[in-house]
C-alpha positions in Angstrom: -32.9 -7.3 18.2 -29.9 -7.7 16.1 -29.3 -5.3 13.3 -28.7 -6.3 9.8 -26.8 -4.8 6.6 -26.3 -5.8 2.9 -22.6 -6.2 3.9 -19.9 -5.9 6.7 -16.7 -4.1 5.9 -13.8 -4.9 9.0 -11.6 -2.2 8.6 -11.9 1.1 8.2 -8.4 2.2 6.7 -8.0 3.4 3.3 -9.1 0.7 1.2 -11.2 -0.1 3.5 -13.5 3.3 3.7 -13.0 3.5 -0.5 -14.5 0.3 -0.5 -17.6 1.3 1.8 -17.7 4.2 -0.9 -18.0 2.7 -3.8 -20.4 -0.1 -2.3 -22.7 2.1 -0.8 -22.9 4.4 -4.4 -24.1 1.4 -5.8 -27.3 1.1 -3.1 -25.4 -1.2 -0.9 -26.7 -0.7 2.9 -22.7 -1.3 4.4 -21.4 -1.4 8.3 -17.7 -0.6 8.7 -16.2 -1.8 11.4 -13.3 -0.9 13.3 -11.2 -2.3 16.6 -9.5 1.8 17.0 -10.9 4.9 17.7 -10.9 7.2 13.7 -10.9 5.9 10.4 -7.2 5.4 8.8 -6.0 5.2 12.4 -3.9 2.0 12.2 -1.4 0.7 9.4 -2.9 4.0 6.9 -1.6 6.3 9.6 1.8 4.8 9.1 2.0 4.4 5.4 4.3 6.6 3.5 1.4 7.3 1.0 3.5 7.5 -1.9 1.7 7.5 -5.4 3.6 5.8 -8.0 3.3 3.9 -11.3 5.7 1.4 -11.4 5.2 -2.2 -9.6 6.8 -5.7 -11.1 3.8 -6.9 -12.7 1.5 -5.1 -15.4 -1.6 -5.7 -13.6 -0.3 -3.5 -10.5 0.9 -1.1 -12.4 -2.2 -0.7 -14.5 -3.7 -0.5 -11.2 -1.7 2.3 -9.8 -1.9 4.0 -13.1 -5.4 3.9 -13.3 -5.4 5.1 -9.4 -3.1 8.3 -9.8 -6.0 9.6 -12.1 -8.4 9.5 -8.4 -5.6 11.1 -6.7 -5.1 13.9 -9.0 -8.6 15.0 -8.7 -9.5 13.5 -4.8 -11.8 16.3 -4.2 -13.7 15.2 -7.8 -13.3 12.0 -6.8 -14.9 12.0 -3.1 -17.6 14.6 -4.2 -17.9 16.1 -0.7 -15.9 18.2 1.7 -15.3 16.9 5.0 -15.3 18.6 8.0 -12.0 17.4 8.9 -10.6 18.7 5.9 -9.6 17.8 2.1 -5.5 15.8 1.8 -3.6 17.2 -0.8 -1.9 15.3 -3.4 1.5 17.3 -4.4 2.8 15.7 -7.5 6.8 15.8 -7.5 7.4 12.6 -10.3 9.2 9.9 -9.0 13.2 9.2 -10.2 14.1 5.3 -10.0 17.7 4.2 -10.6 18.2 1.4 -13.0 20.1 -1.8 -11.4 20.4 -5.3 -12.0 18.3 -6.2 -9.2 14.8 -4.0 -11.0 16.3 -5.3 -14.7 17.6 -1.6 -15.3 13.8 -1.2 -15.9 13.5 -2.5 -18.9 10.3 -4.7 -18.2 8.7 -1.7 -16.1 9.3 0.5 -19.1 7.8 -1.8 -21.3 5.0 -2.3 -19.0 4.4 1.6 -19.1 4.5 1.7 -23.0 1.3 -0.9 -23.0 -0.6 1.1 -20.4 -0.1 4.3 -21.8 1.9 5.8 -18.8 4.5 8.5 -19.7 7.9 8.0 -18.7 11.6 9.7 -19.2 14.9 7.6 -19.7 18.1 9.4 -18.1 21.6 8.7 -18.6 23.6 8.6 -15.7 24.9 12.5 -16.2 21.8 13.5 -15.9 20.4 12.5 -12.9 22.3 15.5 -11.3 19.8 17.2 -13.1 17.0 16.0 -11.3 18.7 16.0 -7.5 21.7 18.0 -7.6 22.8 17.0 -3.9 23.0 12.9 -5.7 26.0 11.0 -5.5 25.5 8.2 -8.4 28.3 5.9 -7.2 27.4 2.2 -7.5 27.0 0.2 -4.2 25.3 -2.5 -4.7 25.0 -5.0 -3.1 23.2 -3.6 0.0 24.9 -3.9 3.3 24.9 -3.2 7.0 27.0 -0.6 8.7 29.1 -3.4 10.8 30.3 -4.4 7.4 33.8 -3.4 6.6 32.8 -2.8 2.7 30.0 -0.7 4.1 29.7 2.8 2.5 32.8 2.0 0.1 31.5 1.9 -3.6 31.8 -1.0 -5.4 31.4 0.3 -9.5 32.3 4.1 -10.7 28.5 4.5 -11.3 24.6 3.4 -11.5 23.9 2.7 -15.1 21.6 5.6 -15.3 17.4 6.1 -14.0 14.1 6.2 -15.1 11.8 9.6 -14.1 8.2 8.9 -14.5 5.9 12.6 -14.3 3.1 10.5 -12.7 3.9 10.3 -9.2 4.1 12.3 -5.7 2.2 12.3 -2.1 -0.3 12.8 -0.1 0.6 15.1 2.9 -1.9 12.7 5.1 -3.0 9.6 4.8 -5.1 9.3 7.9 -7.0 12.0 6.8 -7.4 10.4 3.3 -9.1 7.2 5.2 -11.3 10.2 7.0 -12.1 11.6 3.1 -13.5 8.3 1.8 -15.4 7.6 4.8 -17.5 11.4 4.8 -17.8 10.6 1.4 -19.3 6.8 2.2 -21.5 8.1 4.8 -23.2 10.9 2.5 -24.3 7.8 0.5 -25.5 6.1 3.3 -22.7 4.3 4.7 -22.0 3.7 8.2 -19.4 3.1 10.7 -18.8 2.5 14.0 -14.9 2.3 16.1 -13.5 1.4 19.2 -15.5 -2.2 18.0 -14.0 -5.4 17.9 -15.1 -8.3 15.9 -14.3 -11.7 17.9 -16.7 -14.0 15.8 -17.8 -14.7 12.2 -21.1 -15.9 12.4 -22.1 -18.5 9.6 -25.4 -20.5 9.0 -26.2 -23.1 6.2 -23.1 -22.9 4.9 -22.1 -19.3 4.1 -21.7 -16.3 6.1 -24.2 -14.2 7.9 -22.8 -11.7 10.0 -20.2 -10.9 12.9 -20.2 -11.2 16.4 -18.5 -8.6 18.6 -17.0 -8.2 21.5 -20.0 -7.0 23.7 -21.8 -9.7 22.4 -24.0 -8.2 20.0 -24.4 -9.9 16.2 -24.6 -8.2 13.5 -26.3 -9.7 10.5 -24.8 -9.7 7.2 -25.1 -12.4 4.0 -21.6 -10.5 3.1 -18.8 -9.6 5.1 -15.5 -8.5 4.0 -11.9 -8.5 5.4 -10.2 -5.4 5.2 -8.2 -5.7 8.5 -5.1 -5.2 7.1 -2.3 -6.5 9.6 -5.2 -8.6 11.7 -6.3 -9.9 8.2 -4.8 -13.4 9.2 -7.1 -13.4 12.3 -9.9 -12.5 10.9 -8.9 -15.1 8.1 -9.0 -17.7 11.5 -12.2 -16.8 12.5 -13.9 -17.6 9.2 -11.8 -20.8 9.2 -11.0 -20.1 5.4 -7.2 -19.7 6.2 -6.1 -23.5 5.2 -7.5 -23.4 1.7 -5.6 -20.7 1.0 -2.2 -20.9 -1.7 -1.6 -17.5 -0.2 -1.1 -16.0 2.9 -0.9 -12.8 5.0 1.8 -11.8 7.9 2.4 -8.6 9.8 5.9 -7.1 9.3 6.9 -4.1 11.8 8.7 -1.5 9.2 10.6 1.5 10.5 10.9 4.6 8.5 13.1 7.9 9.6 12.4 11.6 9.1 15.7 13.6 8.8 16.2 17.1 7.9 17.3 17.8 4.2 21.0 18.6 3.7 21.8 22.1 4.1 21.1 24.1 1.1 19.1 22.0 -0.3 15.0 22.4 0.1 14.1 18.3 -0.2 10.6 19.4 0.0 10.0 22.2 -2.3 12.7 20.4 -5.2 13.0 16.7 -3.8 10.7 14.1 -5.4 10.0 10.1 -4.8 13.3 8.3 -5.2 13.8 4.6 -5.0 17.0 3.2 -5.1 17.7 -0.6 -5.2 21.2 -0.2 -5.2 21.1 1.0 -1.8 17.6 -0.8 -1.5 16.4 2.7 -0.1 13.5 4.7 -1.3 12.5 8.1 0.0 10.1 11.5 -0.4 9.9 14.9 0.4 8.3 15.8 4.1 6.5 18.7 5.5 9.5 20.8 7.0 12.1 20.2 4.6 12.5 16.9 6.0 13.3 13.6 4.0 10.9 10.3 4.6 13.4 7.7 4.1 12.1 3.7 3.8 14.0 0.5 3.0 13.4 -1.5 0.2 14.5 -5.0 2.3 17.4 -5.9 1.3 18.9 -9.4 1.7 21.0 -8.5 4.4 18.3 -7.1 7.2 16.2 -9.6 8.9 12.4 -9.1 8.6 10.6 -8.6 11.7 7.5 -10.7 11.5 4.5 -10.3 14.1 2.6 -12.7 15.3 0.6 -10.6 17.2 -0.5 -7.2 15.7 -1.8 -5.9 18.9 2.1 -6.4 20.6 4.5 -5.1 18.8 7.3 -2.9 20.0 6.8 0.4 18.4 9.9 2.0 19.1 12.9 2.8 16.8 15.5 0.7 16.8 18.9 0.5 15.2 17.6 -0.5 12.0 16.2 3.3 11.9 20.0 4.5 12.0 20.4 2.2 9.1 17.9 3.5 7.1 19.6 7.1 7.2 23.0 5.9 6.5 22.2 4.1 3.8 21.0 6.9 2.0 23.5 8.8 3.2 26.1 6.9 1.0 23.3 8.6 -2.5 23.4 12.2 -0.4 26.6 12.2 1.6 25.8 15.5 3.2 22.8 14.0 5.1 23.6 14.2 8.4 22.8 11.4 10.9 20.7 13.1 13.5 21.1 12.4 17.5 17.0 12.4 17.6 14.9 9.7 16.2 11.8 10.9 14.2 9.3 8.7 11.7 7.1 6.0 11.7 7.2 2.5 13.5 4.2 0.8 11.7 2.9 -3.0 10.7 3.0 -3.8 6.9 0.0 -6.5 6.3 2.0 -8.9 3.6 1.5 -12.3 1.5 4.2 -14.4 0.1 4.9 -12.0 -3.2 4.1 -8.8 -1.6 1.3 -8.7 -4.3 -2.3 -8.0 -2.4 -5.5 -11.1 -2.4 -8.5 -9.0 -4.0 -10.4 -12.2 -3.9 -13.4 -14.3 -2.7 -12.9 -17.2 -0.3 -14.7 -20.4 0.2 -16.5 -19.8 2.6 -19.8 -17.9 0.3 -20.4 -14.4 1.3 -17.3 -13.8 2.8 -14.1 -11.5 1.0 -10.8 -10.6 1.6 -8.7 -7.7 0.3 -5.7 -8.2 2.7 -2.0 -8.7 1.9 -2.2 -5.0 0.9 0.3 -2.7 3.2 3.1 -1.1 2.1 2.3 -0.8 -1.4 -1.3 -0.7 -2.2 -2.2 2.3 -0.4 -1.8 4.3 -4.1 -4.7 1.6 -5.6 -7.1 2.2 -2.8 -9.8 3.9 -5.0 -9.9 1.3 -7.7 -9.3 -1.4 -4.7 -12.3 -0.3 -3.7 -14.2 -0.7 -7.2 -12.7 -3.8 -7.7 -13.5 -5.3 -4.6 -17.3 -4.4 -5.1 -17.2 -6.1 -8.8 -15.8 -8.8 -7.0 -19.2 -8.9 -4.5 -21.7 -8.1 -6.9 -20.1 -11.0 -9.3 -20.3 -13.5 -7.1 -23.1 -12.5 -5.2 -25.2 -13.0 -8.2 -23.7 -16.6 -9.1 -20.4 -15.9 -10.8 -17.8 -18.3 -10.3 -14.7 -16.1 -10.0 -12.4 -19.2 -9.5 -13.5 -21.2 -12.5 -13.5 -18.2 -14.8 -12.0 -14.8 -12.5 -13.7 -11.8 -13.9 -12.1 -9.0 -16.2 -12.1 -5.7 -14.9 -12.0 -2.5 -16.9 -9.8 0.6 -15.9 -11.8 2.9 -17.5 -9.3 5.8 -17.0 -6.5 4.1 -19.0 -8.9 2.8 -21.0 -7.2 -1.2 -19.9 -9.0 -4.4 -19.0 -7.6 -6.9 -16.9 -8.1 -10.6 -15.1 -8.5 -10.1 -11.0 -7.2 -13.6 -11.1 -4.0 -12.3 -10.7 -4.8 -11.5 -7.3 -6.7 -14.7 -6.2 -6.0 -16.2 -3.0 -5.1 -19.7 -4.9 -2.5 -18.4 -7.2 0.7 -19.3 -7.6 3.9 -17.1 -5.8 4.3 -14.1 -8.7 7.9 -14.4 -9.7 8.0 -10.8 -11.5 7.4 -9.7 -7.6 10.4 -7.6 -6.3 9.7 -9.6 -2.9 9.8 -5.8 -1.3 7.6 -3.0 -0.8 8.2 -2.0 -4.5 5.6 -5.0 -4.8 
């Protein structure tokens, strides 16, 4: 006899689990379902899990706001302890250099001033001030080491940064899935890995449950896809993908860990940095190491994946690239002989902005396009995507008239249109992980 639930979460990473959470405090009776072995064991494990404020479009950034405040207090927030252990969020701020590319920040400062969140302007003299080992030569535009202009600087200096006290890391995002999921399950959540789903069932025209590999079904009026890079399968198998403005796309990312330059404790007086001159960002890691990401410049061809289950997960050259880049910001990084990071799959639409949406297919829900840069909203992901649900479920018509959602931290209401499936390509988007 098959079993049945209110609603069918696929995916168990960190919006994923956040989203069981906050279903299954409002009564729901959720299944989470995942194709690997542990909660936060696929693109979550390889997310940088920076926390920052500033995105390219208010409604992002009111998100993230509105999710620091979880963050800060994860333990209030999750309202158990799990056996695995609590993550700690270590809050360093986060120091962004102004360029042409980001519009020296001017619309991302504005942005900040109508949400409330506090920020520091900082003349290029001062930036010293804030990483001492900085060189704030311009070099802009991006470029690969085989260029011959590579590493020269092209401007006597950046036109100065923003610092925003908001922002920092948590030291594990696996374990943060693993957080959200102990708290799920003391609210009667459940899960179940090493499952994969190979079917969406359907019947009189909506959804109504999953089919997995083994064969069994599992019976649901709702099921939601939070797959992250296999989002566009699952998409497939509900045959909703063609009415869909927007789409999602694996992207293989490298990022490299490197020891801090000597005399210089990255991880004890480092912070989040992000640097579109160099289209570089980077964060403190345990060790006095450096995480060091790109920000996809121009010049470096994207590595799209068709098939998230092949991929080749070793480093490649493009992890040298990443280091010297930001070598030309801290020239006494050294390049080191031994690879170290993460070799991971971003899940991405079009304008690198997530779908927080329904579909048309009734019952069923996506919140996918969301890796890279949405791992920060995951707690108010999660709230959203069960307004979303209980919305529709009960006859709203989110297309016609998308519902308003209140950030009740920041005190800030806004449309979830902005993330429908159907919307047009969000040109405020920095195209990048910066989102």
């Amino acid at each position: 006899m098959s079993k049945s639930y209110d609603a069918i979460i696929i995916g168990a990473g960190v919006i994923g689990a956040c989203t069981a959470f906050e279903m299954a405090k409002k009564g729901w009776k959720t299944l989470s379902i995942d194709k690997l072995p542990e909660s936060g064991y696929g693109s979550t494990s390889g997310s940088c899990a920076i926390i920052r404020t500033y995105y390219s479009a208010l409604e992002t950034c009111a998100l993230a706001y509105e999710g620091w405040h979880y963050w800060k207090d994860w333990n209030g927030y999750m309202g158990v302890q799990d056996d695995h252990g609590m993550i700690e969020y270590k809050e360093t701020g986060c120091l962004v250099i102004k360029t042409p590319h980001n519009h020296s920040l001017t619309k991302v400062c504005s942005t900040m001033d109508e949400i409330g969140c506090p920020y520091e302007d900082i003349i290029t003299s001062d930036i010293k001030k804030y990483l001492p080992i900085i060189d704030t030569q311009q070099f802009e535009p991006a470029k690969r080491p085989e260029d011959p202009e590579f590493g020269l600087p092209t401007g006597p200096a950046v036109e100065g940064a923003v610092f925003f006290p908001h922002g920092g890391y948590v030291n594990d995002p696996k374990l943060s899935a693993h957080n959200a999921q102990r708290a799920a399950e003391a609210h009667g959540a459940e899960f179940i890995f090493n499952t994969e789903v190979n079917k969406i069932l359907q019947k009189d025209g909506r959804v109504s449950g999953v089919k997995l590999s083994d064969g069994t079904e599992v019976l649901s009026p709702v099921v939601i896809n939070i797959a992250g890079p296999h989002s566009s399968k699952i998409n497939e198998m509900a045959g909703v993908d063609g009415e869909m403005k927007m789409s999602t796309r694996a992207l293989r990312h490298e990022v490299a860990h490197v020891p801090s330059p000597t005399g210089f404790d990255f991880e004890k007086e480092g912070m989040i940095y992000s640097d579109s001159d160099i289209h570089t960002y980077c964060r403190p890691e345990t060790g006095n190491n450096i995480l060091i990401g790109s920000e996809d410049p121009a010049c470096d061809e994207k590595e799209w994946v068709d098939d998230p289950d092949n991929y080749d997960e070793n480093f490649s050259e493009q992890w040298k690239v990443l280091v010297m880049r930001m070598a030309q910001r801290f020239p006494e990084l050294g390049i080191p002989s031994k690879t170290r990071g993460v070799v991971a799959l971003y899940d991405v639409t079009e304008d690198w902005m997530p779908i927080y949406d329904k579909s048309n297919l009734p019952g069923f829900y996506m919140a996918v396009g969301t890796s890279g840069n949405q791992y920060k909203n995951a707690p108010v992901a999660g709230k959203m995507m069960t307004a979303i649900v209980e919305a529709c479920e009960s006859g709203h018509d989110h297309d016609a008239k998308p519902l308003q959602f209140h950030l009740k931290n920041i005190d800030k209401t806004i449309s979830l249109g902005v993330f429908s499936r159907n919307r047009e390509i969000n040109q405020n988007s920095s195209f990048s992980v910066i989102g």
